[in-house]
C-alpha positions as CSV (number, residue, x, y, z in Angstrom):
1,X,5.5,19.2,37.0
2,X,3.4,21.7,34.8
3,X,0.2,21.1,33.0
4,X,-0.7,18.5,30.6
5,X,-1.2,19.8,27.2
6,X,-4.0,17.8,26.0
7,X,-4.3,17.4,21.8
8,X,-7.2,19.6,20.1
9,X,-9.6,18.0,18.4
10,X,-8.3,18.3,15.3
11,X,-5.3,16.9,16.1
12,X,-7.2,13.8,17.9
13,X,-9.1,13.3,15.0
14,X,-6.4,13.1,12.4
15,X,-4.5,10.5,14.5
16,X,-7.3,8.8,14.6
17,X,-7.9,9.2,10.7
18,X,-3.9,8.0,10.4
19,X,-4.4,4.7,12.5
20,X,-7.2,3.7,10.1
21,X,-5.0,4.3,7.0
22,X,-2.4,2.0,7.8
23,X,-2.8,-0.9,7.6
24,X,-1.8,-3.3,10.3
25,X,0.5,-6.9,10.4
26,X,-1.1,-8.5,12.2
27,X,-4.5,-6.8,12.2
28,X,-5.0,-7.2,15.9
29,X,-5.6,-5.1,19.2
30,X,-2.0,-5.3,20.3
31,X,-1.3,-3.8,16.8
32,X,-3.8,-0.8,17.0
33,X,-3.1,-0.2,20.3
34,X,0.7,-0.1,19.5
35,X,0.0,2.7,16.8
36,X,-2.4,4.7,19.3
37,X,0.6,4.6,21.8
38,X,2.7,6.5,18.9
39,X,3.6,10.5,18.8
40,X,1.3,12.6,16.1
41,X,4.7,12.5,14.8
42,X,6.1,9.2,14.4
43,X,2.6,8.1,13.2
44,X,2.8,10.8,10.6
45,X,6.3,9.5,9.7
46,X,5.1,6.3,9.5
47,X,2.2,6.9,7.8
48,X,4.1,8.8,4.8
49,X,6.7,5.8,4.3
50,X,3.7,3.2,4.4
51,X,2.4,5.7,1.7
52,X,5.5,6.3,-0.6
53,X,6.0,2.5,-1.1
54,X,2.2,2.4,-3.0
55,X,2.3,2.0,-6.6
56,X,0.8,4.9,-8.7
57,X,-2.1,4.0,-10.9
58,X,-1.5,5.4,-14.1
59,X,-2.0,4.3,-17.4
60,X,0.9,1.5,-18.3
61,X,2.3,-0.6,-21.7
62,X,2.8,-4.3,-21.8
63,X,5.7,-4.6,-24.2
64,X,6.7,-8.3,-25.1
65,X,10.4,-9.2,-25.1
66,X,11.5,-10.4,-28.2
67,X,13.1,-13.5,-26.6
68,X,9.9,-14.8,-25.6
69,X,9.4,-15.6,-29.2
70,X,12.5,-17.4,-29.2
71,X,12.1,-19.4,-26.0
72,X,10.7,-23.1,-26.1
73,X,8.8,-22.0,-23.1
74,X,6.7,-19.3,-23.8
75,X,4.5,-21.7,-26.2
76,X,4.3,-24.0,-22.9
77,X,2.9,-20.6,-20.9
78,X,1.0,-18.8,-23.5
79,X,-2.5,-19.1,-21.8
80,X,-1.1,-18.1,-18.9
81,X,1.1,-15.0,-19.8
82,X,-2.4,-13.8,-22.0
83,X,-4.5,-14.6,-18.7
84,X,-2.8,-12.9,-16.8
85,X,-2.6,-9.9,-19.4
86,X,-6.5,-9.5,-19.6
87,X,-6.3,-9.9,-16.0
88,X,-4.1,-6.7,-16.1
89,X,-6.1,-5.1,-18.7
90,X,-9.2,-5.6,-17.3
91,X,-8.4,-4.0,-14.0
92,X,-7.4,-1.0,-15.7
93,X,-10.5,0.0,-17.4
């Protein structure tokens, strides 16, 4: 067998950098040590589709459907449809 290539320490340190971006289900030791067991390469793989599936923040509209106005419910769910909405709002001040 030839030499083992060891990884720089770059390379050590953004694996390392990786494993703490992702987060983990169950956050455990079995689960850390199961992404420090990975290639650079499937971490980076996984890493990107954890990332892809995040939801931009940008600003967003709340447009109200015009059936709500017709629907016996929404006077039953009012307070919590506009709690929800300053909930909403307030977060993205």
């Amino acid at each position: 067998m030839g030499p083992v290539v060891s990884d720089s320490k770059r390379l050590k340190r953004l694996k390392k950098d990786l494993i703490e971006e992702i987060p983990r289900f169950p956050n455990d030791k079995a689960s850390l040590q199961a992404l420090q067991a990975m290639h650079l390469t499937d971490l980076v793989i996984t890493f990107l589709s954890w990332k892809i599936r995040q939801v931009g923040r940008r600003p967003r509209r709340v447009k109200g459907a015009g059936i709500l106005e017709r629907d016996s419910r929404s006077m039953l769910l009012k307070p919590n449809i506009q709690s929800f909405l300053s909930s909403v709002l307030r977060e993205t001040i």
